[in-house]
FIBA-971432 format. One record per atom (N, C-alpha, C): residue in one letter; atom name; x, y, z; residue number from 1. Coordinates in nm, 4 decimals. Layout:
{type=A atom=CA east=X north=Y up=Z seq=NUM}
...
This chain:
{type=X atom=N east=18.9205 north=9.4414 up=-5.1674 seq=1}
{type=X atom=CA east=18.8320 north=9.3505 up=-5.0971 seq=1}
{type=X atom=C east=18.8119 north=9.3966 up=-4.9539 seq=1}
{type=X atom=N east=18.8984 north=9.4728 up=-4.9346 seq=2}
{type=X atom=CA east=18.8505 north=9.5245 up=-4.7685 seq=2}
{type=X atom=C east=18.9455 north=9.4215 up=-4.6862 seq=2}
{type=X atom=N east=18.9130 north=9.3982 up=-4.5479 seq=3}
{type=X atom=CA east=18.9632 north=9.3014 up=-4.4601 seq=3}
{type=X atom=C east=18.8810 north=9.1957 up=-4.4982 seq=3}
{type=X atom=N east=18.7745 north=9.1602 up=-4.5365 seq=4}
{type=X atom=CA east=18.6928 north=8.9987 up=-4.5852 seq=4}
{type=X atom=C east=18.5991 north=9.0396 up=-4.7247 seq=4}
{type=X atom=N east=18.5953 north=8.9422 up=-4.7879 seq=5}
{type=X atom=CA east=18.5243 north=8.9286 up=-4.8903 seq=5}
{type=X atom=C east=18.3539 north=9.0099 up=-4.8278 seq=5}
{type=X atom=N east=18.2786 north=9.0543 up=-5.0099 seq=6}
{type=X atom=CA east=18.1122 north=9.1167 up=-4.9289 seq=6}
{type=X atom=C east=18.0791 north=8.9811 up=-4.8544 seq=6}
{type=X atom=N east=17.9759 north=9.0433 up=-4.8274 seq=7}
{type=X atom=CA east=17.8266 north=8.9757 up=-4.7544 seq=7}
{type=X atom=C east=17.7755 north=8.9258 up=-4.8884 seq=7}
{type=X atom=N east=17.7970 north=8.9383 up=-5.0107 seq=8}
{type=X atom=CA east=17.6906 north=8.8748 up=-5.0662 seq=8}
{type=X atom=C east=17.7785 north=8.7685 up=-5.1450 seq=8}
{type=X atom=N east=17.9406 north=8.8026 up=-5.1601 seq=9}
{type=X atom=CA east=18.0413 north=8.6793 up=-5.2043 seq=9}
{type=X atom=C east=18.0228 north=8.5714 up=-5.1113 seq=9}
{type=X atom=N east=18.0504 north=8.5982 up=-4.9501 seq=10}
{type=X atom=CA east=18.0148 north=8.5260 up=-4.8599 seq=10}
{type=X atom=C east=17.8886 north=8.4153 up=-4.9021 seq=10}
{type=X atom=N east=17.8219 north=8.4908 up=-4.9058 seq=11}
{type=X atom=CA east=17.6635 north=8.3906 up=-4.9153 seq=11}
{type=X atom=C east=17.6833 north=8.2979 up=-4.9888 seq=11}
{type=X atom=N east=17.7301 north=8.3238 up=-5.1085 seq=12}
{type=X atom=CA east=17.7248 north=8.2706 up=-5.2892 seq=12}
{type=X atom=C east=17.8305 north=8.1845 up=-5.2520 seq=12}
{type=X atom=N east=17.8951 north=8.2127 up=-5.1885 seq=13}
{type=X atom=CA east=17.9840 north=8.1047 up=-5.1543 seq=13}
{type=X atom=C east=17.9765 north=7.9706 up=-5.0696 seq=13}
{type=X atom=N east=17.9022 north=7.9890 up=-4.9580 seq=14}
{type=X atom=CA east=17.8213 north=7.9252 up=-4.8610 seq=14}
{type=X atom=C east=17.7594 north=7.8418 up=-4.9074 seq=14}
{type=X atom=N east=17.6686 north=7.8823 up=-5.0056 seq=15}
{type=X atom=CA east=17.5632 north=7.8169 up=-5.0705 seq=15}
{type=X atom=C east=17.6398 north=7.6854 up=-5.1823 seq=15}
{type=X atom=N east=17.7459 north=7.7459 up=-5.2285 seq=16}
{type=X atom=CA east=17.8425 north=7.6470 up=-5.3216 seq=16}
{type=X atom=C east=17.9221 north=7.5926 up=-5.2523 seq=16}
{type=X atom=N east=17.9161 north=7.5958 up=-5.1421 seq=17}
{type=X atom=CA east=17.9988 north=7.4693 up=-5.0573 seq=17}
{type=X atom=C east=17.9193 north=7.3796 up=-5.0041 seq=17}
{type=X atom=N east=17.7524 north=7.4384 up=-5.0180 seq=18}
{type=X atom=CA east=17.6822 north=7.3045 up=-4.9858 seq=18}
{type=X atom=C east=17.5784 north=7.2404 up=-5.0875 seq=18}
{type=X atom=N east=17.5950 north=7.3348 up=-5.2048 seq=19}
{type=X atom=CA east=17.5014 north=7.2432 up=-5.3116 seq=19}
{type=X atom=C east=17.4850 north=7.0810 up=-5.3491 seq=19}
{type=X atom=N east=17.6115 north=7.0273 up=-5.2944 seq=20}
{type=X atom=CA east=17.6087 north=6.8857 up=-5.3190 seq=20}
{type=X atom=C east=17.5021 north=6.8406 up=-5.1973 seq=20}
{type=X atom=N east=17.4654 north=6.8802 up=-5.1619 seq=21}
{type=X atom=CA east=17.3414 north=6.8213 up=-5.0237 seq=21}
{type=X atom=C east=17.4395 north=6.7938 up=-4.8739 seq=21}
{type=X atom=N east=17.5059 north=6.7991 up=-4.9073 seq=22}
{type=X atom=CA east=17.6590 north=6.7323 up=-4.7709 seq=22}
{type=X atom=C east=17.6226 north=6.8706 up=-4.6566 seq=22}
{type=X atom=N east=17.5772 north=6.7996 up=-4.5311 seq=23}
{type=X atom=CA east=17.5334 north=6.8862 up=-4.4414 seq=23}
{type=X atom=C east=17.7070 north=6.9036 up=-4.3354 seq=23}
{type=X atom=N east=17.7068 north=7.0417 up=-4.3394 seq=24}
{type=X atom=CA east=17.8584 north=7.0902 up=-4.2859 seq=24}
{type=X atom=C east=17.8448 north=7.1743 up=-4.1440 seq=24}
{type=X atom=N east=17.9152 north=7.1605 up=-4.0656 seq=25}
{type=X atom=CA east=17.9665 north=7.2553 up=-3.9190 seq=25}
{type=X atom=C east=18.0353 north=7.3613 up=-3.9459 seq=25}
{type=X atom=N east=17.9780 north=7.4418 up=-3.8885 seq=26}
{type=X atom=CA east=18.0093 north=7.5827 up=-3.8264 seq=26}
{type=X atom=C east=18.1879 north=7.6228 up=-3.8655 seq=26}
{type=X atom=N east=18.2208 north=7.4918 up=-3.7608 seq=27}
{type=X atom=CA east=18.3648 north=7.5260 up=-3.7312 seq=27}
{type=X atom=C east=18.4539 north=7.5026 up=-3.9197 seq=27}
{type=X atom=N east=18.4015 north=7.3904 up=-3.9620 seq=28}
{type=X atom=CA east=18.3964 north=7.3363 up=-4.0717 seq=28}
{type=X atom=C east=18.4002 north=7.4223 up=-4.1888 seq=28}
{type=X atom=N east=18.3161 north=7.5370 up=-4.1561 seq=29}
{type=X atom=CA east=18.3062 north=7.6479 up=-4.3183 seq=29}
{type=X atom=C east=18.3709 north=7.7350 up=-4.2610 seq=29}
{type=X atom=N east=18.4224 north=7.7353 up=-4.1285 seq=30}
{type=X atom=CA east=18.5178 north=7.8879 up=-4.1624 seq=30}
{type=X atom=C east=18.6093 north=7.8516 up=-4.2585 seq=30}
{type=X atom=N east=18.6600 north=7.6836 up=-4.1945 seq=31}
{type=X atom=CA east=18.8282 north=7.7262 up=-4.2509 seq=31}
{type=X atom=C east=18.8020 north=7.6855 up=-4.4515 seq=31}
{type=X atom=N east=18.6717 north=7.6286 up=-4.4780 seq=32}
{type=X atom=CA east=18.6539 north=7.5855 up=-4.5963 seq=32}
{type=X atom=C east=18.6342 north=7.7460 up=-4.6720 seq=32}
{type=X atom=N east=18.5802 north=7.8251 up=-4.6217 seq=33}
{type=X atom=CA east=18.5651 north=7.9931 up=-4.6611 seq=33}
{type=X atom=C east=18.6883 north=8.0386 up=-4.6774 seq=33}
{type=X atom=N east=18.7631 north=8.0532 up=-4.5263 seq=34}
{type=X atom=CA east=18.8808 north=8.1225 up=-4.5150 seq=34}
{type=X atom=C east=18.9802 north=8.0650 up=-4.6512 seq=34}
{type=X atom=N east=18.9742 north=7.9202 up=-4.6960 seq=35}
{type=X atom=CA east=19.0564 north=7.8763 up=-4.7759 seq=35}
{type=X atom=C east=19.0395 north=7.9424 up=-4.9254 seq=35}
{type=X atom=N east=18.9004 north=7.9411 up=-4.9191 seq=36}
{type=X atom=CA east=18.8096 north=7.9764 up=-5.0482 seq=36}
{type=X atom=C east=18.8597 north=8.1214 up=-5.1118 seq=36}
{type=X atom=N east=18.8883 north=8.2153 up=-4.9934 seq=37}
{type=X atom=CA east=18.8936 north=8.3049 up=-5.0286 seq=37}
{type=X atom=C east=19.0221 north=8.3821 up=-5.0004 seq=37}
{type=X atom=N east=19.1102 north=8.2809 up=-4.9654 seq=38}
{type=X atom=CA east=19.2437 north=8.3379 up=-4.9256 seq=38}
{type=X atom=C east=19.3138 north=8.3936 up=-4.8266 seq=38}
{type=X atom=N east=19.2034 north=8.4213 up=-4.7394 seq=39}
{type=X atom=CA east=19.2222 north=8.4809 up=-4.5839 seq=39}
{type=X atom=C east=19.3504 north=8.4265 up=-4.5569 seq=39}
{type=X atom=N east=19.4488 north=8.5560 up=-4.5236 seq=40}
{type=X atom=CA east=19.5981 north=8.4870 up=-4.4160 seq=40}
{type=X atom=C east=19.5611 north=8.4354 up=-4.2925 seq=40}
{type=X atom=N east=19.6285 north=8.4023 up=-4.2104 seq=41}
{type=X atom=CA east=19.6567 north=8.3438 up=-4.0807 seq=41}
{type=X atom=C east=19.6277 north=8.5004 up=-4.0069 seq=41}
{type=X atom=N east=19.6491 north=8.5734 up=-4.0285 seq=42}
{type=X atom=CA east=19.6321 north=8.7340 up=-3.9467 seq=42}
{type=X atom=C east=19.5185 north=8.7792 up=-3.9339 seq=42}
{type=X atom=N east=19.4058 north=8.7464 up=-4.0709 seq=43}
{type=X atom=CA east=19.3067 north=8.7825 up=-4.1141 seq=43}
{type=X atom=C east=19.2292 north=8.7008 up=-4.0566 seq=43}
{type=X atom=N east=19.2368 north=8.5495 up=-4.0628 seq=44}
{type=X atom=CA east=19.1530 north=8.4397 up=-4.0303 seq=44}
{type=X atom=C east=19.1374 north=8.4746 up=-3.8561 seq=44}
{type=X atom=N east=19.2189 north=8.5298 up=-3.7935 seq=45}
{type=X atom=CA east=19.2316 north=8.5117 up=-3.6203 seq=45}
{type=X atom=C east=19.2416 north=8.6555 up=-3.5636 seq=45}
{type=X atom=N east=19.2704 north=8.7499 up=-3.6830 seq=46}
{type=X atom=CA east=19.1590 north=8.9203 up=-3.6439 seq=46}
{type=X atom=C east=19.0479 north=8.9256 up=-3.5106 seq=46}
{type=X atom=N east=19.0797 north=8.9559 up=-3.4241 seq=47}
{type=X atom=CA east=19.0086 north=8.9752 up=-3.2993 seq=47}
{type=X atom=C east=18.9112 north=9.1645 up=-3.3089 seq=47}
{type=X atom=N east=18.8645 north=9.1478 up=-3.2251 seq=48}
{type=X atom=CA east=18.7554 north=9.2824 up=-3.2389 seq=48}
{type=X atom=C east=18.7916 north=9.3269 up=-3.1335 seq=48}
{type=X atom=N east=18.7247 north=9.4765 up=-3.0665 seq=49}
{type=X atom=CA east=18.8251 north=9.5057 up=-2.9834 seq=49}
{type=X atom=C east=18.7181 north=9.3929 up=-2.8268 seq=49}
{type=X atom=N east=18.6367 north=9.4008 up=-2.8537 seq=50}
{type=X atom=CA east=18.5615 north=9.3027 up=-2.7172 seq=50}
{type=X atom=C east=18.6566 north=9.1697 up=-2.6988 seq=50}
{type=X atom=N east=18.7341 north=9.1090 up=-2.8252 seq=51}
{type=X atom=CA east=18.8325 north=8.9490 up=-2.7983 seq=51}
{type=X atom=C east=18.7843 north=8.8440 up=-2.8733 seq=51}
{type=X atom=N east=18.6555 north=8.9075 up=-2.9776 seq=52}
{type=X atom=CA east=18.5790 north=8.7808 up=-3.0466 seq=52}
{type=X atom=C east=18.6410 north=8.7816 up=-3.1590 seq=52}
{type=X atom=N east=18.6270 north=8.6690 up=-3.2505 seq=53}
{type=X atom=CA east=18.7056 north=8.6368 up=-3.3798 seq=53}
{type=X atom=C east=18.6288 north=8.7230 up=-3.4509 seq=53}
{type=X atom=N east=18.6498 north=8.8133 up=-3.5426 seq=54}
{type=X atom=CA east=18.5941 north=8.8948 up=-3.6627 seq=54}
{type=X atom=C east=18.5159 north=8.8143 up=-3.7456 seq=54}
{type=X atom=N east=18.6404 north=8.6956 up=-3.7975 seq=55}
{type=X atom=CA east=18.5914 north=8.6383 up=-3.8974 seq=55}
{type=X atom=C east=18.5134 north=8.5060 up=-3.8760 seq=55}
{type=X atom=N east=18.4975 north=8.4672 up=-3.7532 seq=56}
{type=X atom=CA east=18.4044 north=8.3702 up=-3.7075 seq=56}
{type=X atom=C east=18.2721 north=8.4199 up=-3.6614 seq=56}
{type=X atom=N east=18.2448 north=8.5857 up=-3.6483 seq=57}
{type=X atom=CA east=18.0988 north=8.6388 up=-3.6439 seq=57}
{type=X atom=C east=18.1010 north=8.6707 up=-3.7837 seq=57}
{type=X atom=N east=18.1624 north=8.7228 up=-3.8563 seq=58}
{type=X atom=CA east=18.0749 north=8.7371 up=-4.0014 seq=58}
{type=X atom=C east=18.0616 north=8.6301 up=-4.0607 seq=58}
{type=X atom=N east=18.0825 north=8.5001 up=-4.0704 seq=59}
{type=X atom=CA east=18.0453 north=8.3972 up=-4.0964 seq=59}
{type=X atom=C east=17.9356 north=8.3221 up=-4.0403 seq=59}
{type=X atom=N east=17.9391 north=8.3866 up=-3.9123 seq=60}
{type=X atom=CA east=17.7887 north=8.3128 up=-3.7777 seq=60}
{type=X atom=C east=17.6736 north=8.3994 up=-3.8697 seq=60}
{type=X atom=N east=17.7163 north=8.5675 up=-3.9113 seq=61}
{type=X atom=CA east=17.6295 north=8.6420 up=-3.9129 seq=61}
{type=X atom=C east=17.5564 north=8.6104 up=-4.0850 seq=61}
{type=X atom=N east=17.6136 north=8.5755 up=-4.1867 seq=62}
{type=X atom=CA east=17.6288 north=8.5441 up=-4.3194 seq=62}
{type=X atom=C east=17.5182 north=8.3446 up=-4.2733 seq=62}
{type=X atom=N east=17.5724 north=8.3283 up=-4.2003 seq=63}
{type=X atom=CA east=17.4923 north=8.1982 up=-4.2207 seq=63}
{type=X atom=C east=17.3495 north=8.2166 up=-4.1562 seq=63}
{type=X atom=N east=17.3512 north=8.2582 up=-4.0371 seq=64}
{type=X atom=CA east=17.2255 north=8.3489 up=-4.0052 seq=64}
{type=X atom=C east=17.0935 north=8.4194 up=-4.1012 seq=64}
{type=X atom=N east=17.1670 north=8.5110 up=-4.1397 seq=65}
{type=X atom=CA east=17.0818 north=8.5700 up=-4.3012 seq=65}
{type=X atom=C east=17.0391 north=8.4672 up=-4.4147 seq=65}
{type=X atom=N east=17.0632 north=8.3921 up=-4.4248 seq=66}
{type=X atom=CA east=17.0605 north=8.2686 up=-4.5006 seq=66}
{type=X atom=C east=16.9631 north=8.1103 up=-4.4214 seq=66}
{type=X atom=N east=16.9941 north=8.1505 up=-4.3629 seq=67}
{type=X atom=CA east=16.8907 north=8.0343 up=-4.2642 seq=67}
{type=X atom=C east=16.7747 north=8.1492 up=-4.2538 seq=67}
{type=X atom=N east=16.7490 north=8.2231 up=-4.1851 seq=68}
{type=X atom=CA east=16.6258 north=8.3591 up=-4.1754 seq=68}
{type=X atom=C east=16.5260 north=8.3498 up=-4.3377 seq=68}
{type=X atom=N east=16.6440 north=8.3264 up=-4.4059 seq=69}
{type=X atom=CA east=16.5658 north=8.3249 up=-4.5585 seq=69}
{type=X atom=C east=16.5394 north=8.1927 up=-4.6137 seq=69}
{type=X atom=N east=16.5600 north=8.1383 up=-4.5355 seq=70}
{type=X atom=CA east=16.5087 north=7.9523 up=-4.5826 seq=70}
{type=X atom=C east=16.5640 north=7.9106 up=-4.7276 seq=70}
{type=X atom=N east=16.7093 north=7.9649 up=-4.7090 seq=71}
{type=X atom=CA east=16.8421 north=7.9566 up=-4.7818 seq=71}
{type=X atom=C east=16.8885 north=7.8341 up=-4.7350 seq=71}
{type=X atom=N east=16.9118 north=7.8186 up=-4.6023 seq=72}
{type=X atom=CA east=16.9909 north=7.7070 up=-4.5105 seq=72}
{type=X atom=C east=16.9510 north=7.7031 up=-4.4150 seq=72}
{type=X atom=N east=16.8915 north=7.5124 up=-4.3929 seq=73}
{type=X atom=CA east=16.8579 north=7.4599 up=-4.2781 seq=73}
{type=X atom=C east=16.8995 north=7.4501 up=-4.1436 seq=73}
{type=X atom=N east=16.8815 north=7.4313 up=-4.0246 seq=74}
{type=X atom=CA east=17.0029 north=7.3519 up=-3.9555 seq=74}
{type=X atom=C east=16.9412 north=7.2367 up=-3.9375 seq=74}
{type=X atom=N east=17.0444 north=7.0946 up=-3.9189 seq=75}
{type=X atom=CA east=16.9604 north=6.9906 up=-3.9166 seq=75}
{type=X atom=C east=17.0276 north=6.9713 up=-3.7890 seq=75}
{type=X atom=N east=17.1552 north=7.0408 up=-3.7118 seq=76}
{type=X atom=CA east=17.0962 north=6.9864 up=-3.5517 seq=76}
{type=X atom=C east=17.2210 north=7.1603 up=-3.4994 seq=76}
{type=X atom=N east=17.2247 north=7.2019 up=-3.4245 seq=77}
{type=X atom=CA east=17.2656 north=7.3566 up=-3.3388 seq=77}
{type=X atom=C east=17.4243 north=7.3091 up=-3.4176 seq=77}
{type=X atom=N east=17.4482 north=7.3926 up=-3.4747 seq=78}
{type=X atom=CA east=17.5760 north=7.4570 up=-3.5352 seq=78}
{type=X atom=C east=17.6240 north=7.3434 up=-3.6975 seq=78}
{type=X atom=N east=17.4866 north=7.2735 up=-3.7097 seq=79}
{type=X atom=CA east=17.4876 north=7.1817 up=-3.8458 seq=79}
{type=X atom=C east=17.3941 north=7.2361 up=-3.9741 seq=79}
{type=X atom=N east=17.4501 north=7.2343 up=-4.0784 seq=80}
{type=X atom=CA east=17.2966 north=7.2848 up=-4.1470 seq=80}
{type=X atom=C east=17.3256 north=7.2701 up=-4.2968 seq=80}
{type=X atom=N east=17.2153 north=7.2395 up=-4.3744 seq=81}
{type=X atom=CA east=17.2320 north=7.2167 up=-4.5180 seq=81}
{type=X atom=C east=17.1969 north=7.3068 up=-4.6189 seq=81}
{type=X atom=N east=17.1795 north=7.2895 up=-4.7411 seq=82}
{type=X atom=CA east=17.1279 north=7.4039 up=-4.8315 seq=82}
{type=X atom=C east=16.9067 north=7.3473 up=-4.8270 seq=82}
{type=X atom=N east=16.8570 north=7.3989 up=-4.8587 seq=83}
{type=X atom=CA east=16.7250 north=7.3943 up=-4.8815 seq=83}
{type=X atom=C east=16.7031 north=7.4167 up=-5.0637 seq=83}
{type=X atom=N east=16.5990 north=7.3531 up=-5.0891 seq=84}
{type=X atom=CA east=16.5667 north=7.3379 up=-5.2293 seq=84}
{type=X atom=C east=16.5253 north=7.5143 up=-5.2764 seq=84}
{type=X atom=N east=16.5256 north=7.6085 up=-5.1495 seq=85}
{type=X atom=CA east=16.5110 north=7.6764 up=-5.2227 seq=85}
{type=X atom=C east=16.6289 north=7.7832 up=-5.2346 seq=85}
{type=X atom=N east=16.6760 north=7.7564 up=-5.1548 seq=86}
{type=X atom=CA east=16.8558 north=7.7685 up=-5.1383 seq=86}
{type=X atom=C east=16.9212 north=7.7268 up=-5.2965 seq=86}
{type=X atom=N east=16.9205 north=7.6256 up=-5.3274 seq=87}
{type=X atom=CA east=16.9896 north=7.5308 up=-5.4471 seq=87}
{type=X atom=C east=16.9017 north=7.6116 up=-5.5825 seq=87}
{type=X atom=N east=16.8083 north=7.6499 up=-5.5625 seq=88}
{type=X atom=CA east=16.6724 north=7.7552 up=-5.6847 seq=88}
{type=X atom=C east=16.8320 north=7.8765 up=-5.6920 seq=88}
{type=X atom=N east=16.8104 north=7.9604 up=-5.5938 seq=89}
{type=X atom=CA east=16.8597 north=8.0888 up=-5.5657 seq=89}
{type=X atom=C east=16.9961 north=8.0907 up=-5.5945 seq=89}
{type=X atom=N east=17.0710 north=7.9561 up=-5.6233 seq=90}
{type=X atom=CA east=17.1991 north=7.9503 up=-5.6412 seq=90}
{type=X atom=C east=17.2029 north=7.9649 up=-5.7742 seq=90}
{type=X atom=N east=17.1436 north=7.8184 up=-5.8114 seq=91}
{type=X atom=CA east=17.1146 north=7.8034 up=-5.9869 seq=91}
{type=X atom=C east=17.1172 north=7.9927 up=-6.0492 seq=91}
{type=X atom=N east=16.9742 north=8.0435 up=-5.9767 seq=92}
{type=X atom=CA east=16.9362 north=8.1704 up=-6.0625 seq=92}
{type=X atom=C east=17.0759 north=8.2669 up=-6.0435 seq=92}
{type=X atom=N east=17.1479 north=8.2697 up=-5.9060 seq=93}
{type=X atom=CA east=17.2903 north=8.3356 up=-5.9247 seq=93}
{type=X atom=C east=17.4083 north=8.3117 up=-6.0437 seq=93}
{type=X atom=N east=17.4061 north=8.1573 up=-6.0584 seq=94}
{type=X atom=CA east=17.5258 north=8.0959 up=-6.1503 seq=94}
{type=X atom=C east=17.4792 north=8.1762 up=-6.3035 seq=94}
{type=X atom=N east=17.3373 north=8.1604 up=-6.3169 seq=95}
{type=X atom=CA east=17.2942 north=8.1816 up=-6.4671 seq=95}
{type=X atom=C east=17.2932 north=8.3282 up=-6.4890 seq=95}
{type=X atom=N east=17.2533 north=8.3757 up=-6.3409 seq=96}
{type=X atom=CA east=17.2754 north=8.5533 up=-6.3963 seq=96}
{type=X atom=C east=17.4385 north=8.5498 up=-6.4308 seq=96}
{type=X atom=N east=17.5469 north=8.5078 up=-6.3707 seq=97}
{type=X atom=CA east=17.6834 north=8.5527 up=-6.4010 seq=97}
{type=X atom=C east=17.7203 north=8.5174 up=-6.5050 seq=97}
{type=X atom=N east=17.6747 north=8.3986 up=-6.5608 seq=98}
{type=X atom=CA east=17.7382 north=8.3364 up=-6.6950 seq=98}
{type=X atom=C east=17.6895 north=8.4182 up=-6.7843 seq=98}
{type=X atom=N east=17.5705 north=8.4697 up=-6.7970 seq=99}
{type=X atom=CA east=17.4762 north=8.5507 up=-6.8983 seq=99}
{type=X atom=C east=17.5622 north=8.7192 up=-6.8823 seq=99}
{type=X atom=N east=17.6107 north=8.7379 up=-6.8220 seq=100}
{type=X atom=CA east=17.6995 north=8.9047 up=-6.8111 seq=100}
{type=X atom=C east=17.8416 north=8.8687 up=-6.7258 seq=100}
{type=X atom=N east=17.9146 north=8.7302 up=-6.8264 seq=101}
{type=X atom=CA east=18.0239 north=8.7546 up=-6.8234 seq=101}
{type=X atom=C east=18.0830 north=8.7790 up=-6.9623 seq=101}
């Protein structure tokens, strides 16, 4: 897995923590991610060499790409939900995996 899960587990994941419509914070999906995916305490607080959290920009950067694609809303600066076409793109993910597992 590297030091964090892909960019595209990330997403798929993102997206399934907000399919129920429940609009979530920033601070809110790291640790719901970090849990998701097992991140240690070492991993979760990984600094870069500038002093920024690793894993709190690839998560800024993963939700970013996803809002850009009208994946996920924000409904107010660091809040944001899934979009109907977000919840489409999930569905078509779940059904590709079940179909080639």
């Amino acid at each position: 897995m590297g030091v964090f899960p892909s960019a595209t587990k990330i997403r798929i994941a993102i997206l399934k923590k907000l399919k129920n419509g429940q609009t979530r914070e920033k601070n809110e999906m790291l640790k719901i991610l970090a849990k998701h995916f097992g991140l240690s305490l070492p991993q979760f607080a990984m600094k870069d060499p500038d002093g920024r959290n690793k894993w709190d920009k690839r998560v800024k950067w993963e939700l970013s790409w996803l809002r850009k694609r009208n994946l996920i809303k924000n409904t107010q600066l660091g809040h944001f939900h899934i979009t109907s076409l977000g919840k489409d793109i999930l569905q078509l993910c779940e059904s590709y995996k079940r179909q080639n597992d």
